[in-house]
Backbone as CSV, one residue per row, in Angstrom:
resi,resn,N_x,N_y,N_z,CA_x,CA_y,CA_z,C_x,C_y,C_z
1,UNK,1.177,-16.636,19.276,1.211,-15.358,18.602,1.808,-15.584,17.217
2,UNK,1.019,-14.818,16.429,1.542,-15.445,14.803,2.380,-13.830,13.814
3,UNK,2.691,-14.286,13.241,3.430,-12.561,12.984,3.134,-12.816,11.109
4,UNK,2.740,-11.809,10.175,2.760,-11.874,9.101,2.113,-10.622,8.915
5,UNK,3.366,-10.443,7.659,3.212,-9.071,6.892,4.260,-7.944,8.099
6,UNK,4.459,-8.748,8.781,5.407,-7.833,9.908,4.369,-7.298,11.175
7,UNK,3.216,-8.042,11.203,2.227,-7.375,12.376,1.749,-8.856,13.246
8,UNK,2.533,-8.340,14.545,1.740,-9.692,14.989,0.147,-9.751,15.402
9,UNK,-0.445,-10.770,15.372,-2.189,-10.797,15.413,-2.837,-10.467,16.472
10,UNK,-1.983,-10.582,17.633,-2.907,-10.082,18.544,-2.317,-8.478,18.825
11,UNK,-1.686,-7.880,18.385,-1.376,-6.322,18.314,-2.811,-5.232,18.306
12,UNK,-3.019,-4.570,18.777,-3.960,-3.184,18.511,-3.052,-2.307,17.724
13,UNK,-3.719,-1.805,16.508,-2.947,-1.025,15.245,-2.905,0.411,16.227
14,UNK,-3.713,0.276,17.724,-3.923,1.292,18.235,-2.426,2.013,18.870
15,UNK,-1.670,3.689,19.278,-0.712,4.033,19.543,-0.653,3.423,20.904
16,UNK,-0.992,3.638,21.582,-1.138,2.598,23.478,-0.785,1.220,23.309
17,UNK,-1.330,0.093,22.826,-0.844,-1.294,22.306,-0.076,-1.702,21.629
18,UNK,0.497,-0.650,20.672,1.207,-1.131,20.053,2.793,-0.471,19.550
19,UNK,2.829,0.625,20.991,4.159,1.214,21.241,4.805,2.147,20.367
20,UNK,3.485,2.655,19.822,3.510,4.157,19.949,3.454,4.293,18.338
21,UNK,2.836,5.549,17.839,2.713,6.462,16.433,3.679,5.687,15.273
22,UNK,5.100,5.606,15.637,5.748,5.241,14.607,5.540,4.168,13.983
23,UNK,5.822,2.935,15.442,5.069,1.845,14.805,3.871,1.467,13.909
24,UNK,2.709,2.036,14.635,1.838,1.965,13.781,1.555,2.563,12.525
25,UNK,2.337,3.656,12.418,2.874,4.239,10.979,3.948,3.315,10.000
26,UNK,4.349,2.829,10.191,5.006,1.518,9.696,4.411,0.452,9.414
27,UNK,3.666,-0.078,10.193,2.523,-0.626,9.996,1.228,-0.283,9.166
28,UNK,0.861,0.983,9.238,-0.052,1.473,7.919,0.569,1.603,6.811
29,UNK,1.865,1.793,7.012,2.763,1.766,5.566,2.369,1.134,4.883
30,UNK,3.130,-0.614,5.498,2.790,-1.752,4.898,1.162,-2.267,4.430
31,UNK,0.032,-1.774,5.050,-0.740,-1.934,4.295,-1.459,-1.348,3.790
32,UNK,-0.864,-0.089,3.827,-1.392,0.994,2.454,-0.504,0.448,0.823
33,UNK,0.591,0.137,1.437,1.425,-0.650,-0.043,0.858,-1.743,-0.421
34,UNK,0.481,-2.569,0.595,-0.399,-3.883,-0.074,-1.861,-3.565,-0.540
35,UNK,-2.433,-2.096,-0.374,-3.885,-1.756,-0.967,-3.449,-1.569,-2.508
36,UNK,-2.183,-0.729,-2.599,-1.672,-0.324,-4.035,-1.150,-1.738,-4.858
37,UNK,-0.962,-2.367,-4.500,-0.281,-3.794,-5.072,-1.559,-4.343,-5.615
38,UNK,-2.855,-4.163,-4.840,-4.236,-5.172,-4.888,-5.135,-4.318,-5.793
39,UNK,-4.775,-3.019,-6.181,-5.413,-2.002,-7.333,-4.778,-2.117,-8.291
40,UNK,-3.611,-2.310,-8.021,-2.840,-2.687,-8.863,-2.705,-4.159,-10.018
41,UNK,-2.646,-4.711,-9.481,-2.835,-6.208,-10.045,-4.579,-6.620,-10.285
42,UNK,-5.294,-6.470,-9.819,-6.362,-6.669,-9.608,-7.535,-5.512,-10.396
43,UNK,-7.334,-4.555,-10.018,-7.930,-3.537,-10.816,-9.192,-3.256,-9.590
44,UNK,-9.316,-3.609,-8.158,-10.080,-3.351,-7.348,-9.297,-2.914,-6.171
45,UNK,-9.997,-2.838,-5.146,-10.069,-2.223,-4.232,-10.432,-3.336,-3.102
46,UNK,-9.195,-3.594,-2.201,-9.365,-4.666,-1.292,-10.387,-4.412,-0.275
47,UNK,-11.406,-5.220,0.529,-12.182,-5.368,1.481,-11.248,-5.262,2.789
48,UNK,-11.929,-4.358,3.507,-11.308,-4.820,4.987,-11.325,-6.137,5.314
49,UNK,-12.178,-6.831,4.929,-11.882,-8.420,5.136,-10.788,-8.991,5.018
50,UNK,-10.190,-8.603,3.613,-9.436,-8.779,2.774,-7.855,-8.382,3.718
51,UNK,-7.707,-7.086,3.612,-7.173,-6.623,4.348,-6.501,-7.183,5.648
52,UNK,-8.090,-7.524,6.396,-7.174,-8.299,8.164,-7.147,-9.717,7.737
53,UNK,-6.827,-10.649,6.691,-7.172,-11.973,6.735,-5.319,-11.713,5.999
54,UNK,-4.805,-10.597,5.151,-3.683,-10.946,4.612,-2.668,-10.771,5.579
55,UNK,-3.190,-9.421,6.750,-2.352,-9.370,7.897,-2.858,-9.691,8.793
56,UNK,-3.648,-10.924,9.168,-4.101,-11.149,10.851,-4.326,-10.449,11.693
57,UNK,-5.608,-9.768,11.023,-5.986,-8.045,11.983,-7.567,-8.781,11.998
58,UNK,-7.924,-8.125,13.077,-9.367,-7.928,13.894,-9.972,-6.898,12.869
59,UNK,-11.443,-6.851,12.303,-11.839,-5.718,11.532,-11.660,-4.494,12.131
60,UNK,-11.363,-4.487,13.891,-11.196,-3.407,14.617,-10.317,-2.445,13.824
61,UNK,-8.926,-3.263,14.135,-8.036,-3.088,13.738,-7.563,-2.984,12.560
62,UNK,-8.014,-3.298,11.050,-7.968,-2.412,9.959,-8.780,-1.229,9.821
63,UNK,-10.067,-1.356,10.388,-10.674,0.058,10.215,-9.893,1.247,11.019
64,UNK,-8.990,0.791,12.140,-8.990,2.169,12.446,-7.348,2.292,11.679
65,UNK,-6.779,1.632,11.125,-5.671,1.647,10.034,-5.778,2.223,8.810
66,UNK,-7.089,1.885,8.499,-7.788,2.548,7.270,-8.140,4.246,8.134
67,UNK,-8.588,4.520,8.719,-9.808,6.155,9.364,-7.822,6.532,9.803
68,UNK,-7.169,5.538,9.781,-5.868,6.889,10.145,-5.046,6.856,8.657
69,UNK,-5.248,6.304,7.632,-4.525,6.380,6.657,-5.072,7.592,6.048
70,UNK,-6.832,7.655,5.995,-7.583,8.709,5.400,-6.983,10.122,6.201
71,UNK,-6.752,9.891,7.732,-7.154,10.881,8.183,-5.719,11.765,8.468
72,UNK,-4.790,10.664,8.463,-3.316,11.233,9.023,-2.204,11.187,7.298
73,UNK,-2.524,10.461,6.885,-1.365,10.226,5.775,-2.148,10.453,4.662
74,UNK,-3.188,11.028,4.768,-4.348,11.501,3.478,-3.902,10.374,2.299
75,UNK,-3.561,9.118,2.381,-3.213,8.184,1.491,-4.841,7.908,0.675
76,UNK,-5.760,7.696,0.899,-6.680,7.144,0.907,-7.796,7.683,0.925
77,UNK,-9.356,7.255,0.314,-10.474,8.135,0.946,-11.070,7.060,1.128
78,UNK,-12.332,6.840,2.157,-13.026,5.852,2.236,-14.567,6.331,1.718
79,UNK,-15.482,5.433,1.446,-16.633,5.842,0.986,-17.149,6.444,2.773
80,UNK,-18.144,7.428,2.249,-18.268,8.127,3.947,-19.221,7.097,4.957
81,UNK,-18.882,6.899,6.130,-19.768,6.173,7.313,-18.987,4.620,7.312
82,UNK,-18.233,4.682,6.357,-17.693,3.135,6.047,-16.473,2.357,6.016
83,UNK,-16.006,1.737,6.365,-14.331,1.566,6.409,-13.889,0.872,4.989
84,UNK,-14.890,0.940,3.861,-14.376,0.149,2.659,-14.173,1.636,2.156
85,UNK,-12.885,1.263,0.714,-12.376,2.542,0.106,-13.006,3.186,-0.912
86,UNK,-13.210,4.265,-0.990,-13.447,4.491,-2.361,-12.516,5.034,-3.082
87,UNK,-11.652,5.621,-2.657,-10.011,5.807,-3.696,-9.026,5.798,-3.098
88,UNK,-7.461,5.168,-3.960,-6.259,5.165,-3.480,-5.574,5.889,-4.661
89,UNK,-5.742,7.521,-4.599,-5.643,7.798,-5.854,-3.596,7.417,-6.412
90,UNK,-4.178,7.492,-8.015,-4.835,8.017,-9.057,-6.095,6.515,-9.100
91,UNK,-5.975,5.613,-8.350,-7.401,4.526,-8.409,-8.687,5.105,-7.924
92,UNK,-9.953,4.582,-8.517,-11.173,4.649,-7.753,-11.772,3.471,-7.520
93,UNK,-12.632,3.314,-6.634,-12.428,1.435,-6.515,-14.283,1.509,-7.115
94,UNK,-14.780,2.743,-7.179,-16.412,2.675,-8.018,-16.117,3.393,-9.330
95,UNK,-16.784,2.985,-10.614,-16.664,3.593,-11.581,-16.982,4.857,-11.784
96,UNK,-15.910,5.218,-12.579,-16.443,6.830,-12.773,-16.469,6.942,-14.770
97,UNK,-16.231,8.086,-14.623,-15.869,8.152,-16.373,-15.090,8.044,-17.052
98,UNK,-13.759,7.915,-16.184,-12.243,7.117,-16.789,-11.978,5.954,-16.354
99,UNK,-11.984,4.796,-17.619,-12.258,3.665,-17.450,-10.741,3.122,-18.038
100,UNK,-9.902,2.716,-17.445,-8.529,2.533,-18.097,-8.656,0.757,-18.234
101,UNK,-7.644,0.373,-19.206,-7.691,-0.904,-20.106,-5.939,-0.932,-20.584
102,UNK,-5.744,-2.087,-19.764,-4.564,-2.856,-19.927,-4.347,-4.069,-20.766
103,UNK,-4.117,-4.673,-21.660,-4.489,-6.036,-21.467,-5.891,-6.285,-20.830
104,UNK,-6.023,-7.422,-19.972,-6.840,-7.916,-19.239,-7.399,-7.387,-18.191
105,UNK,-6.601,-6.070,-17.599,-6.802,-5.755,-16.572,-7.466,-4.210,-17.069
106,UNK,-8.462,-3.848,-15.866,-8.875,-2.435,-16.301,-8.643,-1.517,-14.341
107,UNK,-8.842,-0.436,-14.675,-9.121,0.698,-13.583,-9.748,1.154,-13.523
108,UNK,-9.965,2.167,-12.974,-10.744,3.500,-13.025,-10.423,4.793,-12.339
109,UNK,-10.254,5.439,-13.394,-9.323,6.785,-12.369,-10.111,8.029,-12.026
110,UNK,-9.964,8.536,-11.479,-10.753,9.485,-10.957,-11.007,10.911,-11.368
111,UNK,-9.913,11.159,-12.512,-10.381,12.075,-13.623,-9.742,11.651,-14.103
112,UNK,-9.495,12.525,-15.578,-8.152,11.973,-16.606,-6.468,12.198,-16.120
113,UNK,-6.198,13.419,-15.100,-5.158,12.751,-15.159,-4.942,11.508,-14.469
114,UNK,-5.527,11.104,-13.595,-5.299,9.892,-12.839,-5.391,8.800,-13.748
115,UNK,-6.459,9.171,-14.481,-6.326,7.581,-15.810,-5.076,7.871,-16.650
116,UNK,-4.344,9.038,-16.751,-3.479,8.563,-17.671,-2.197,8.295,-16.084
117,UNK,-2.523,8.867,-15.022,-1.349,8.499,-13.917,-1.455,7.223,-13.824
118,UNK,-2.590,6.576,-14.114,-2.320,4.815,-13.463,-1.531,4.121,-14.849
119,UNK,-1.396,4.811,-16.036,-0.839,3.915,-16.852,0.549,4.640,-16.577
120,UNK,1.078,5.404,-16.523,2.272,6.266,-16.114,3.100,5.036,-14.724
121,UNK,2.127,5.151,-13.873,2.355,4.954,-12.322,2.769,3.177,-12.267
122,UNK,2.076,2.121,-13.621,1.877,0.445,-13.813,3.252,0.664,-14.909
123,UNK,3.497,1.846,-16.094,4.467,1.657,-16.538,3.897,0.842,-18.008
124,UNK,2.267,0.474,-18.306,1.993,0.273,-18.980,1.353,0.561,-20.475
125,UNK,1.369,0.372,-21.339,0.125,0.623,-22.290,-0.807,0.344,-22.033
126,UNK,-2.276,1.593,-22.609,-3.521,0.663,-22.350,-4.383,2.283,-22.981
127,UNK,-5.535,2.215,-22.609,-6.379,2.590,-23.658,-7.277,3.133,-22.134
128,UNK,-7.834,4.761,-22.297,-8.970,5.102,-22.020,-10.003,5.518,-22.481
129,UNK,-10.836,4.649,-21.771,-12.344,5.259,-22.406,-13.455,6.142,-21.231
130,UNK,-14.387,6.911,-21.883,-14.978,7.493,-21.201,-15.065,8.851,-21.145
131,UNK,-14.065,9.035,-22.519,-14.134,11.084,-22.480,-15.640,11.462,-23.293
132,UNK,-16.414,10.627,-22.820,-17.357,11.051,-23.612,-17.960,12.532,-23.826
133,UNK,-17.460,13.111,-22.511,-18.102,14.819,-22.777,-16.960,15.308,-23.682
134,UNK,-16.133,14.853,-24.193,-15.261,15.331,-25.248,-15.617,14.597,-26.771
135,UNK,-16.441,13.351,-26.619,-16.560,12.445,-27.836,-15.299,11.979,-27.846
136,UNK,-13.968,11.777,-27.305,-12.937,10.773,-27.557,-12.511,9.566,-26.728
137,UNK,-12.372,9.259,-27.154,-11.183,8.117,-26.865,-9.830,8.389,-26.585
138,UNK,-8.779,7.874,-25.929,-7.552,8.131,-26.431,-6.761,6.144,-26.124
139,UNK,-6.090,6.267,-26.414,-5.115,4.951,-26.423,-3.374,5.525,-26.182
140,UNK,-2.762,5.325,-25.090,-1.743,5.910,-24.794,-0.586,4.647,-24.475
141,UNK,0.549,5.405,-25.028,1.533,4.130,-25.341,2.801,4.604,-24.759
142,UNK,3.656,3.937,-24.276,5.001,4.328,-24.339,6.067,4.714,-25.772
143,UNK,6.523,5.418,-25.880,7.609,5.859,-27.065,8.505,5.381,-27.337
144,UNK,8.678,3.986,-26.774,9.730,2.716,-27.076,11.073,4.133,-26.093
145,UNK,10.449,5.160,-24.943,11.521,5.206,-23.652,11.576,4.795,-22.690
146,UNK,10.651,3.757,-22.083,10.577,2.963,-21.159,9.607,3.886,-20.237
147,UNK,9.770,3.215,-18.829,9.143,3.527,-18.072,9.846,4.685,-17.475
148,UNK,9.002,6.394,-17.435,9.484,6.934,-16.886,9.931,8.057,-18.564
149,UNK,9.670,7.162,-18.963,9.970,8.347,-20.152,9.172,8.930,-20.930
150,UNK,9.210,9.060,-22.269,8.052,10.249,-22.841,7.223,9.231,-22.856
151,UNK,5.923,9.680,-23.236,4.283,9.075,-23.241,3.951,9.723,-23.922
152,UNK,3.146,9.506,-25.002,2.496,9.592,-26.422,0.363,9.547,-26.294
153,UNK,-0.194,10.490,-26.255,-1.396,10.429,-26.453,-1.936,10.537,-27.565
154,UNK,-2.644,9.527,-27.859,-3.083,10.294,-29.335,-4.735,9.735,-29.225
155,UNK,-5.996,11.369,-28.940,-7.215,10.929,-29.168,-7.391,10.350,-30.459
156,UNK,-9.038,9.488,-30.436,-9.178,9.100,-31.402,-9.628,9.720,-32.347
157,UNK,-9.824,11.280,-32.045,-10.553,12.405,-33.251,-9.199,12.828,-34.171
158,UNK,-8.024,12.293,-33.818,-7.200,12.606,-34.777,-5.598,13.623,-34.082
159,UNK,-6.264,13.935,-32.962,-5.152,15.254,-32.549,-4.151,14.112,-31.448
160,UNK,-3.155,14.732,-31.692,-1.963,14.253,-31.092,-1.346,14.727,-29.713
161,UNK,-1.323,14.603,-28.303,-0.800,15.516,-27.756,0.502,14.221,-27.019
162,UNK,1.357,15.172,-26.790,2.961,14.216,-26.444,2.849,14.829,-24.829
163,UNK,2.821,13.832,-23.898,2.897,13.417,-22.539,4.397,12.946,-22.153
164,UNK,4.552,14.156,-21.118,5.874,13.723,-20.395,6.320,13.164,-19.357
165,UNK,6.123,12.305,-18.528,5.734,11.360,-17.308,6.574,12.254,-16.750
């Protein structure tokens, strides 16, 4: 029996096998935090593959981790009929029209506030594109207050609006 990520491998994520609701709520914890870490760093959206290979889960057993994250801790949505995600908001793991830009890394949020929540939420600078039914751009920065402090929008048509995390 092998244990990693805090789940041992032959466990059922199920309440009967695996000694009841809490546990396995503890257990979806942990890998609803490792979905946000992998949108996070990555700018995608992990595979259930992905998923049972980092914690030694049966696809059984992340899908129904995933159908109770959607369904009990509304953490999550999955694309419908399917156990892969389509959002961990403020992320979308398919493109939409807010296309956020870090450095190297990009997102996609699921309206604007979520594109400006994922730069809020990473603590970073970065730039969205995609307001095209507005014609702008914006590029949003921190105010030299750190993380957690004021946030500065400024579209690219010229207007200024000041964001308060």
């Amino acid at each position: 029996m092998r244990w990693r990520g805090g789940i041992r491998s032959d466990d059922s994520l199920s309440g009967s096998r695996h000694g009841g609701d809490a546990q396995s709520a503890a257990h979806d914890s942990e890998i609803r935090q490792w979905i946000y870490r992998q949108f996070a760093s990555t700018g995608l959206a992990p595979s259930p593959v992905e998923i049972a290979r980092e914690f030694v889960l049966t696809p059984y057993q992340v899908e129904q981790a995933l159908y109770r994250l959607q369904r009990e801790a509304d953490a999550l949505v999955l694309i419908p009929g399917s156990p892969y995600i389509w959002m961990a908001e403020p992320f979308s793991a398919v493109p939409t029209s807010f296309l956020v830009r870090s450095g190297e890394i990009q997102w996609w949020g699921n309206c604007i506030w979520d594109a400006l929540g994922i730069l809020a939420l990473l603590g970073v600078d970065g730039d969205i594109d995609g307001l095209s039914k507005l014609g702008a751009g914006a590029t949003c920065h921190r105010g030299g207050q750190g993380f957690g402090g004021e946030r500065w929008c400024r579209a690219l048509r010229g207007a200024s609006t000041r964001l308060v995390a």
